[in-house]
DSSP file (Angstrom, degrees, kcal/mol; ACC not computed):
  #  RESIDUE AA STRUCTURE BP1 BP2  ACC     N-H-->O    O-->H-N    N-H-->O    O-->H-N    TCO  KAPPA ALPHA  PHI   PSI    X-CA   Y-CA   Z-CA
    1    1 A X              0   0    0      0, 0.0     3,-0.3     0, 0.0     4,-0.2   0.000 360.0 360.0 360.0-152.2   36.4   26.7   -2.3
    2    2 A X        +     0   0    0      1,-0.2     5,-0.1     2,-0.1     0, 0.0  -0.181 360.0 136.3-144.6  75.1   34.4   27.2   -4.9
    3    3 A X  S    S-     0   0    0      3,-0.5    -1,-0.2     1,-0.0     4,-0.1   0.319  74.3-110.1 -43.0 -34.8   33.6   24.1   -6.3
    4    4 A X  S    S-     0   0    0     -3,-0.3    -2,-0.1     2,-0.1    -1,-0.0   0.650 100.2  -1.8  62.2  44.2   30.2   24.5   -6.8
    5    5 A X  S    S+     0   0    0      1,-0.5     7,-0.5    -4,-0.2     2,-0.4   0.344  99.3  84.0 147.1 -20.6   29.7   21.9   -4.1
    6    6 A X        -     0   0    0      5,-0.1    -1,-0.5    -5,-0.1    -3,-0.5  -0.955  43.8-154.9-133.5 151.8   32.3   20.2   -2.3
    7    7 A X  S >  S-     0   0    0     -2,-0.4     3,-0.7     3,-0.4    -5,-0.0  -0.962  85.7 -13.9-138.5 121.3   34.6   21.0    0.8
    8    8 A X  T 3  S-     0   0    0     -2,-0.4    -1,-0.1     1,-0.2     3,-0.1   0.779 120.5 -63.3  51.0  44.2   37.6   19.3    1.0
    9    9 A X  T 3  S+     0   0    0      1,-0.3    -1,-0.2     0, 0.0     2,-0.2   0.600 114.8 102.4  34.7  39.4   36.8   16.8   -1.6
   10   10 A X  S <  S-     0   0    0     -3,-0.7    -3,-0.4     1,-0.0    -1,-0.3  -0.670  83.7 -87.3-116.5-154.2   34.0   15.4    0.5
   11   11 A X        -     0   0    0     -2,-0.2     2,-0.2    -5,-0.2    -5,-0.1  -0.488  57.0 -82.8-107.3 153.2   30.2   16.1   -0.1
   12   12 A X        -     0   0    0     -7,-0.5    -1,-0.2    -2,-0.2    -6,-0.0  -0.411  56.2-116.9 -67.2 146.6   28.6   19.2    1.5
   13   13 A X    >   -     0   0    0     -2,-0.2     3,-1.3    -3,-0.1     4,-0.4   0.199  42.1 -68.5 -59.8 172.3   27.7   18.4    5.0
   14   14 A X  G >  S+     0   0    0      1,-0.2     3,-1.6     2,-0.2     2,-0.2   0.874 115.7  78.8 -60.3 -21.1   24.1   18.2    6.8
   15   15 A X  G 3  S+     0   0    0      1,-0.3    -1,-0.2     5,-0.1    -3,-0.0   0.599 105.4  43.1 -68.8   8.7   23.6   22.9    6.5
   16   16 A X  G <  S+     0   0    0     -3,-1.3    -1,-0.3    -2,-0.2    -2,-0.2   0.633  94.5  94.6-128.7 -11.9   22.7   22.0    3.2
   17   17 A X  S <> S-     0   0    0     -3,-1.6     4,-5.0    -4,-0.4    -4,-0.0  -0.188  78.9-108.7 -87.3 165.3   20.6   19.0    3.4
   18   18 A X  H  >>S+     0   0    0      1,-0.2     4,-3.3     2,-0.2     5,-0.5   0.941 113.0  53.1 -30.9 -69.2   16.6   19.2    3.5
   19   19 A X  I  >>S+     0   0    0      1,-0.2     4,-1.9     2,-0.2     5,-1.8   0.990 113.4  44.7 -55.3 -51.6   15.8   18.4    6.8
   20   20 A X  I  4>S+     0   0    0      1,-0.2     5,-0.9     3,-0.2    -1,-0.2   0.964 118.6  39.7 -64.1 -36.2   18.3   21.2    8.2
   21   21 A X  I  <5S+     0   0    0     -4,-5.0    -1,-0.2    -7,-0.1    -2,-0.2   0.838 132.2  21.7 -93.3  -2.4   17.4   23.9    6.0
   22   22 A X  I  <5S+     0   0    0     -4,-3.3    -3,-0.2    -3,-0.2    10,-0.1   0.375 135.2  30.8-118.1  -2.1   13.0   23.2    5.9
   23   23 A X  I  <<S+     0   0    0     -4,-1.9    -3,-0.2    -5,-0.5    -4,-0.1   0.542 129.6  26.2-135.6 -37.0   12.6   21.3    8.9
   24   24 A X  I   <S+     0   0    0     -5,-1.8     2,-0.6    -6,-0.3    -4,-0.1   0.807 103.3  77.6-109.4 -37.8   15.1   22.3   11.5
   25   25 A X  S  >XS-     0   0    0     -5,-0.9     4,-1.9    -6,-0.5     5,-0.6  -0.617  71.0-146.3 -78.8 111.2   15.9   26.0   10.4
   26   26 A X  H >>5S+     0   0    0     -2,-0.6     4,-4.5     1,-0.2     3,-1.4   0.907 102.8  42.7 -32.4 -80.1   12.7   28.6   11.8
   27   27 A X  H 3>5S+     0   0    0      1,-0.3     4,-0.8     2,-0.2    -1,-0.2   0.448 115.5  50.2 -76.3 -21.8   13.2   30.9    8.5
   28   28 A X  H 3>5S+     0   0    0      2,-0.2     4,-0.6    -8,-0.2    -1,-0.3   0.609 113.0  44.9 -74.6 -26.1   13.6   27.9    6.1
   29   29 A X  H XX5S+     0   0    0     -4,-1.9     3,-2.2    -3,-1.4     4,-1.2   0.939 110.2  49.5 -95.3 -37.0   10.8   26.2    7.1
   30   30 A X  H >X<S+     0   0    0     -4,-4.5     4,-1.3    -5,-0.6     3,-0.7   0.889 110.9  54.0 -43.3 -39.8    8.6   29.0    7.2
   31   31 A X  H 3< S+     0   0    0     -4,-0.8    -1,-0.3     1,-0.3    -2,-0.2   0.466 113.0  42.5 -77.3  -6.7    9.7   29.9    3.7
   32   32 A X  H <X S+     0   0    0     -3,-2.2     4,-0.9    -4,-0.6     3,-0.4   0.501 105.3  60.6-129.5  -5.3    9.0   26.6    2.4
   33   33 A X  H <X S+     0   0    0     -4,-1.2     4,-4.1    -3,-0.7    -2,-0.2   0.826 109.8  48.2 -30.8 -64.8    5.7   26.4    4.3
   34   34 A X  H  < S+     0   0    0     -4,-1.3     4,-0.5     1,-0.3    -2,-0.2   0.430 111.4  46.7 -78.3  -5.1    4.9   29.4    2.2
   35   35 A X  H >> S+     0   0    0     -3,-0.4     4,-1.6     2,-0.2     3,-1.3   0.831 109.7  50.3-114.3 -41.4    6.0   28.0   -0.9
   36   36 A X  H 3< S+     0   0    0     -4,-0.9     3,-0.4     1,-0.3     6,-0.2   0.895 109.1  56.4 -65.5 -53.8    4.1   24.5   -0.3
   37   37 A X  T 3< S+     0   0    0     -4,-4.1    -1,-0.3     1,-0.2    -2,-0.2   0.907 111.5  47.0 -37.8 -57.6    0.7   26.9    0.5
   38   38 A X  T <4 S+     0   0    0     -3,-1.3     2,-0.8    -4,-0.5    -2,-0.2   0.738 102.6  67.8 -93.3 -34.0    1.4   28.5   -3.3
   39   39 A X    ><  -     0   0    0     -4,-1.6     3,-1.6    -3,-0.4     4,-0.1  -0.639  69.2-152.5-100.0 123.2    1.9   25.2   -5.3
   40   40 A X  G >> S+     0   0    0     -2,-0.8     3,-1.6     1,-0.3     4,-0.6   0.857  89.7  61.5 -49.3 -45.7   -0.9   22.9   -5.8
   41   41 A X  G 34 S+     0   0    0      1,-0.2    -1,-0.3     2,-0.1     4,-0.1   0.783 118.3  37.4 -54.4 -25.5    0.4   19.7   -6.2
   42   42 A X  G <> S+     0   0    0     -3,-1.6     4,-0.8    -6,-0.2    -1,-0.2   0.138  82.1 102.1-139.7  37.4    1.7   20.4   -2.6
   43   43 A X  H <> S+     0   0    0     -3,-1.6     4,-2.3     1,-0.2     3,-0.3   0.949  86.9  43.1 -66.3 -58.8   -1.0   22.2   -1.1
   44   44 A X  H  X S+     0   0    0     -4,-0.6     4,-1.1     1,-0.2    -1,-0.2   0.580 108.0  57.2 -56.8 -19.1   -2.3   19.3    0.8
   45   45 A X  H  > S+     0   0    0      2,-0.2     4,-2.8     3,-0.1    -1,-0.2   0.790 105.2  48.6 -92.4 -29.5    0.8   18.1    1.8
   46   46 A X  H  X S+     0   0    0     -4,-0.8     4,-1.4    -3,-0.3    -2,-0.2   0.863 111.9  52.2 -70.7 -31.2    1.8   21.2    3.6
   47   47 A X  H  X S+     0   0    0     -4,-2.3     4,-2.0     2,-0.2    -1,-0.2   0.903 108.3  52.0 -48.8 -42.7   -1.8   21.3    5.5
   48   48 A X  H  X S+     0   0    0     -4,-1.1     4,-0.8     1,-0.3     3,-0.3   0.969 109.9  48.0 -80.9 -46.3   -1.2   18.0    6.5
   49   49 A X  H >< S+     0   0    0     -4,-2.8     3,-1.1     2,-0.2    -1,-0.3   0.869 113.8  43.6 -29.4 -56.7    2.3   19.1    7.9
   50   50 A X  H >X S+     0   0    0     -4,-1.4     4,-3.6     1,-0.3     3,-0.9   0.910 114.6  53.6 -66.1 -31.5    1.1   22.4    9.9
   51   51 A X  H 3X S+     0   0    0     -4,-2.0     4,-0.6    -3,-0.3    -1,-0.3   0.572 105.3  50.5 -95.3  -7.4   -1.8   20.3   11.2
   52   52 A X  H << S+     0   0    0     -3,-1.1    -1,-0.3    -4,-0.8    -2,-0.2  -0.030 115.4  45.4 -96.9  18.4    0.5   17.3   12.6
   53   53 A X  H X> S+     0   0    0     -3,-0.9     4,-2.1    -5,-0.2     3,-2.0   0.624 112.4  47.5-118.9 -56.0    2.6   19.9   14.4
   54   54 A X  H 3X S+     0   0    0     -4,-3.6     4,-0.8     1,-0.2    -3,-0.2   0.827 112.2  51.8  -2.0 -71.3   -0.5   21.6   15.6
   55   55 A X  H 3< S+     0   0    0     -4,-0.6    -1,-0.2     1,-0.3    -3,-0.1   0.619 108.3  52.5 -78.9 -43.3   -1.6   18.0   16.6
   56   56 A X  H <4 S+     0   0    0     -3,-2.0    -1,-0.3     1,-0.2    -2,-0.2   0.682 107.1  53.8 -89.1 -12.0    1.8   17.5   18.5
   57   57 A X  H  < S+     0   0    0     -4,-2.1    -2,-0.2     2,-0.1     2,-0.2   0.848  91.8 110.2 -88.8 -14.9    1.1   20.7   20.3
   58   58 A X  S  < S-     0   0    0     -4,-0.8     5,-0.1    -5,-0.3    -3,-0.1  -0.292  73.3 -94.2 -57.8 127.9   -2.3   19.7   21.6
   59   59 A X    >   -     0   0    0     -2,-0.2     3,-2.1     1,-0.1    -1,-0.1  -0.080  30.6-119.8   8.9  90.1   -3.6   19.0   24.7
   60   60 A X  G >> S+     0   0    0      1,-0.3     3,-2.8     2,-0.2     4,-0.6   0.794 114.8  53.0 -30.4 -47.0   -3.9   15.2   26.0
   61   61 A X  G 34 S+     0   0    0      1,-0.3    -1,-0.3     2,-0.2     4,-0.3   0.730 112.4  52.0 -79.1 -32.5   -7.6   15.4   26.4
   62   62 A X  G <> S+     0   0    0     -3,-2.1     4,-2.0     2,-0.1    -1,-0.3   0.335  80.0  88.4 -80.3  24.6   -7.6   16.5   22.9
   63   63 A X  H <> S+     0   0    0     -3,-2.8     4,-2.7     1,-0.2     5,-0.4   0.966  76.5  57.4 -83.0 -51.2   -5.9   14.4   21.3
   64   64 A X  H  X S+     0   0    0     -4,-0.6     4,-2.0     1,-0.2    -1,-0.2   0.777 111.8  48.7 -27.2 -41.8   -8.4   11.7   20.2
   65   65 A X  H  > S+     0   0    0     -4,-0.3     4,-1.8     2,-0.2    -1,-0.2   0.992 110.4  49.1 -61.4 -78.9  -10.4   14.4   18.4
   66   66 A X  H  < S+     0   0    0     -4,-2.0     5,-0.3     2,-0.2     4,-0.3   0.845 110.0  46.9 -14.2 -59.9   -7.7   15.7   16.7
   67   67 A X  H >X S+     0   0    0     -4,-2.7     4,-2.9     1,-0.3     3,-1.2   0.982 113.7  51.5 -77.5 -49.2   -6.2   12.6   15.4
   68   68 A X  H 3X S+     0   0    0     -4,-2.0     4,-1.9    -5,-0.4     5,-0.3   0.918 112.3  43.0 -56.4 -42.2   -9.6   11.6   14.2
   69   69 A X  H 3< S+     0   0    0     -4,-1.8    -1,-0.3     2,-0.2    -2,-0.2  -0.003 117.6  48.3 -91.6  36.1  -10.3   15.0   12.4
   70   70 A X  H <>>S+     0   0    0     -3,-1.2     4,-1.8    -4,-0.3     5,-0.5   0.247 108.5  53.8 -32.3 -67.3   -6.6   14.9   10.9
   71   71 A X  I  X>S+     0   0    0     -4,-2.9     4,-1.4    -5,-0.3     5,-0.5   0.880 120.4  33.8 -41.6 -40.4   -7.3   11.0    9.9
   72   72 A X  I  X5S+     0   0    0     -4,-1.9     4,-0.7    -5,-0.2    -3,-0.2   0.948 117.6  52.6 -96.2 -38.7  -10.8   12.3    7.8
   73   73 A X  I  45S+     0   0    0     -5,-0.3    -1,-0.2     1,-0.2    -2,-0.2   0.594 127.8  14.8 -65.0 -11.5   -9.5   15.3    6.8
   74   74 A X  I  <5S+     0   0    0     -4,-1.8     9,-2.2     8,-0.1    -1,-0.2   0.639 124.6  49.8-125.5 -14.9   -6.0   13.9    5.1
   75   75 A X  I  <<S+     0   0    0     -4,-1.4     2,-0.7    -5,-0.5    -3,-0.2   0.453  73.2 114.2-115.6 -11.7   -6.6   10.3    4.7
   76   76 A X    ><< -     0   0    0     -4,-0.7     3,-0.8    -5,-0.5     2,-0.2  -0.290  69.5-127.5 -33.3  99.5   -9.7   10.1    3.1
   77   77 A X  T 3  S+     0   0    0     -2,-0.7     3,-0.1     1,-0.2    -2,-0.1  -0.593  94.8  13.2 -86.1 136.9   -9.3    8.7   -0.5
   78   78 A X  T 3  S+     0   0    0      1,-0.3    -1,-0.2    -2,-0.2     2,-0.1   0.145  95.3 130.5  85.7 -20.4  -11.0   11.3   -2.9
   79   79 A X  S X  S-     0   0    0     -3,-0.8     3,-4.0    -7,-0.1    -1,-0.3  -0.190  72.2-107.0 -45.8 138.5  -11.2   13.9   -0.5
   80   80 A X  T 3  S+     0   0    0      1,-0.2   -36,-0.1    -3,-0.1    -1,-0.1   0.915 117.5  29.3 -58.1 -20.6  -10.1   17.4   -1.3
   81   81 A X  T 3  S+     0   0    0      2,-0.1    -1,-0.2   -38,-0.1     2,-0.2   0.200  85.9 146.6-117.4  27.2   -6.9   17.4    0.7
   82   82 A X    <   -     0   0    0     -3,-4.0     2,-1.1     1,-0.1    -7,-0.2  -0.402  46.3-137.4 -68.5 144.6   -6.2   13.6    0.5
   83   83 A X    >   +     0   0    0     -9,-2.2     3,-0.8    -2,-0.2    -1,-0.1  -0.655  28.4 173.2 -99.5  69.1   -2.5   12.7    0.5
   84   84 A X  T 3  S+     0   0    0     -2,-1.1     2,-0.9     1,-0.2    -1,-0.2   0.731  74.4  65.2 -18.5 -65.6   -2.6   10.2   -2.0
   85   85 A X  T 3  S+     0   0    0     -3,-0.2     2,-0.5     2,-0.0    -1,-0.2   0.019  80.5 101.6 -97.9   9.2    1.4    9.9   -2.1
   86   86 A X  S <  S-     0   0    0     -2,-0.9     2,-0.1    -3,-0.8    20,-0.0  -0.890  82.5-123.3-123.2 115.4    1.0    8.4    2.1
   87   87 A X    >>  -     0   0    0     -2,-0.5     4,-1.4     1,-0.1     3,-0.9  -0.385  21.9-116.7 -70.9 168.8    1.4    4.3    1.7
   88   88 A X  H >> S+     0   0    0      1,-0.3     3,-0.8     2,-0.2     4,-0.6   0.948 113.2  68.0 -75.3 -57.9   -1.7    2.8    3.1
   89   89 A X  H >4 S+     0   0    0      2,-0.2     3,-1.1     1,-0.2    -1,-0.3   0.858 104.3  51.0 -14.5 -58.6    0.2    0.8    6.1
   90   90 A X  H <4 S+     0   0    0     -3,-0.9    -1,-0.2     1,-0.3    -2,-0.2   0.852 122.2  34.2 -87.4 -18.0    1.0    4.9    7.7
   91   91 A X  H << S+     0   0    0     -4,-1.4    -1,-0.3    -3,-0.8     2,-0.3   0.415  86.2 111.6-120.7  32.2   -2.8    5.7    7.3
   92   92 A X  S << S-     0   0    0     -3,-1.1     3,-0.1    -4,-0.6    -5,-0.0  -0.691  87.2 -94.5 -75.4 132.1   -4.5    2.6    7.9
   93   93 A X        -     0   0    0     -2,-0.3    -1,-0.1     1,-0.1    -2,-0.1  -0.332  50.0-111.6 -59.9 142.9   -6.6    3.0   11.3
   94   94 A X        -     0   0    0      1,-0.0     2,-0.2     2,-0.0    -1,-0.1  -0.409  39.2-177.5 -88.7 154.0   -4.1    1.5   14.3
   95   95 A X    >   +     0   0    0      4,-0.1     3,-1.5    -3,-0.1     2,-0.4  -0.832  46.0   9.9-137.6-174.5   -5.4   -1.5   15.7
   96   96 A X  T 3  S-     0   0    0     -2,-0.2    -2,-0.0     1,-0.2     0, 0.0  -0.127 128.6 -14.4  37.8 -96.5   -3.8   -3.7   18.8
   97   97 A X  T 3  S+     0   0    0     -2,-0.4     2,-0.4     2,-0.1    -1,-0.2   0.219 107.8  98.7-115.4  29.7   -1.0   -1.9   20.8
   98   98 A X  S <  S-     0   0    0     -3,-1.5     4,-0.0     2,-0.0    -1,-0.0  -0.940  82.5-118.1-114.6 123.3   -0.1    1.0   18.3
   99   99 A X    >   -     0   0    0     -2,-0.4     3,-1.7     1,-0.2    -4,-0.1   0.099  13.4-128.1 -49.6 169.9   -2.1    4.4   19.8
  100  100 A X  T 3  S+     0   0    0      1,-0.3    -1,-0.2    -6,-0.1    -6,-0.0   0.203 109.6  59.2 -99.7  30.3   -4.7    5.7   17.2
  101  101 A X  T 3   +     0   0    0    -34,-0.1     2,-0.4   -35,-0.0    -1,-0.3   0.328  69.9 113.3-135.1  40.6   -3.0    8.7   17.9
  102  102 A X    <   +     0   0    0     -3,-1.7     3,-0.1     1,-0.1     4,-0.1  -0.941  33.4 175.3-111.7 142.5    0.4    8.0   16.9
  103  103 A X     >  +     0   0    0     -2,-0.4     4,-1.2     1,-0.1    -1,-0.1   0.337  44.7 112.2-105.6  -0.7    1.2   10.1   13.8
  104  104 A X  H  > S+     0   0    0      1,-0.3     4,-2.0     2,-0.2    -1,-0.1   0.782  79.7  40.8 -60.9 -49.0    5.2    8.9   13.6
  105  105 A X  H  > S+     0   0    0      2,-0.2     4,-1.5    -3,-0.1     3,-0.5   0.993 116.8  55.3 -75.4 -44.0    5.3    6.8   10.1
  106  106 A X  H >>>S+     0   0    0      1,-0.3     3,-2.7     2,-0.2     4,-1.3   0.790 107.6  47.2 -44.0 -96.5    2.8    9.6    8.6
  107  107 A X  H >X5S+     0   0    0     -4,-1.2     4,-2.1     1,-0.3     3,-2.0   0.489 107.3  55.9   1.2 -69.3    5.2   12.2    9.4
  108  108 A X  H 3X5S+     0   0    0     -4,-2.0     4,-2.0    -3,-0.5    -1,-0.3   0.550 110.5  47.8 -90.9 -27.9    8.2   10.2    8.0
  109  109 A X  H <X5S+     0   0    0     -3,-2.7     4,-0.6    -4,-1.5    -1,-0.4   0.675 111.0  46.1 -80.2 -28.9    6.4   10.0    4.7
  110  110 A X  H <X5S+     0   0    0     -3,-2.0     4,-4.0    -4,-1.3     5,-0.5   0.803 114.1  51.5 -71.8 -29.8    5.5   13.4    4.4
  111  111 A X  H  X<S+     0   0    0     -4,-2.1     4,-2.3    -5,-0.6    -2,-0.2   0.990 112.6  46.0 -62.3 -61.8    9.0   14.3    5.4
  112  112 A X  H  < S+     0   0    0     -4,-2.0    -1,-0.2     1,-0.3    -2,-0.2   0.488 109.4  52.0 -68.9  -9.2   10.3   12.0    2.8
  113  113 A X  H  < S+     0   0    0     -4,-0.6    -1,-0.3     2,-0.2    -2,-0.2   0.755 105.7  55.1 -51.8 -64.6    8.0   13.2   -0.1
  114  114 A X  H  <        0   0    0     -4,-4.0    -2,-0.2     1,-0.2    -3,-0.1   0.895 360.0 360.0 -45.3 -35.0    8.8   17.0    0.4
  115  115 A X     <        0   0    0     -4,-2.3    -1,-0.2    -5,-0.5    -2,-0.2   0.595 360.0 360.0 -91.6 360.0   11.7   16.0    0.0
């Protein structure tokens, strides 16, 4: 009905939630891409987003490059496009068995920050 929110006295379902409509949806995420570009506070977070999907679309033989000019270019404290709001643990350089090009807890932070 029209509730302004509930169906069948539960809670709206996942079509409404973040991840499905900015993440999972083409035309939502693009639009929110474009909105992330416009706002300052969350310019940087939306580069660092295009540029870890980029990043996932690369080459093997590129990745080491990548992930290193991704690492100076977002993690970088004072830097123009540093992502302050990224706990230190997801951008800490990997050491022992985690590759230094896996981006997974970064990702999960950005996600959860947009959001």
């Amino acid at each position: 009905g029209q509730d302004g929110g509930t169906r069948g006295g539960g809670q709206l379902g996942e079509d409404t939630s973040f991840r499905w409509q900015c993440v999972e949806q083409p035309i939502g995420k693009l639009l929110f891409r474009r909105f992330l570009e416009g706002a300052p506070g969350f310019a940087a977070a939306g580069a660092l987003w295009a540029e870890l999907e980029a990043y996932e679309r690369c080459e093997d033989a590129e990745r080491a490059g990548a992930a290193a000019a991704l690492r100076g270019r977002f993690f970088t404290p004072g830097g123009a496009e540093h992502c302050g709001f990224l706990r230190a643990a997801a951008t800490a350089p990997p050491t022992g068995e985690a590759p230094p090009t896996d981006f997974g807890q970064v990702r999960q932070e950005l996600l959860a920050h947009l959001e």
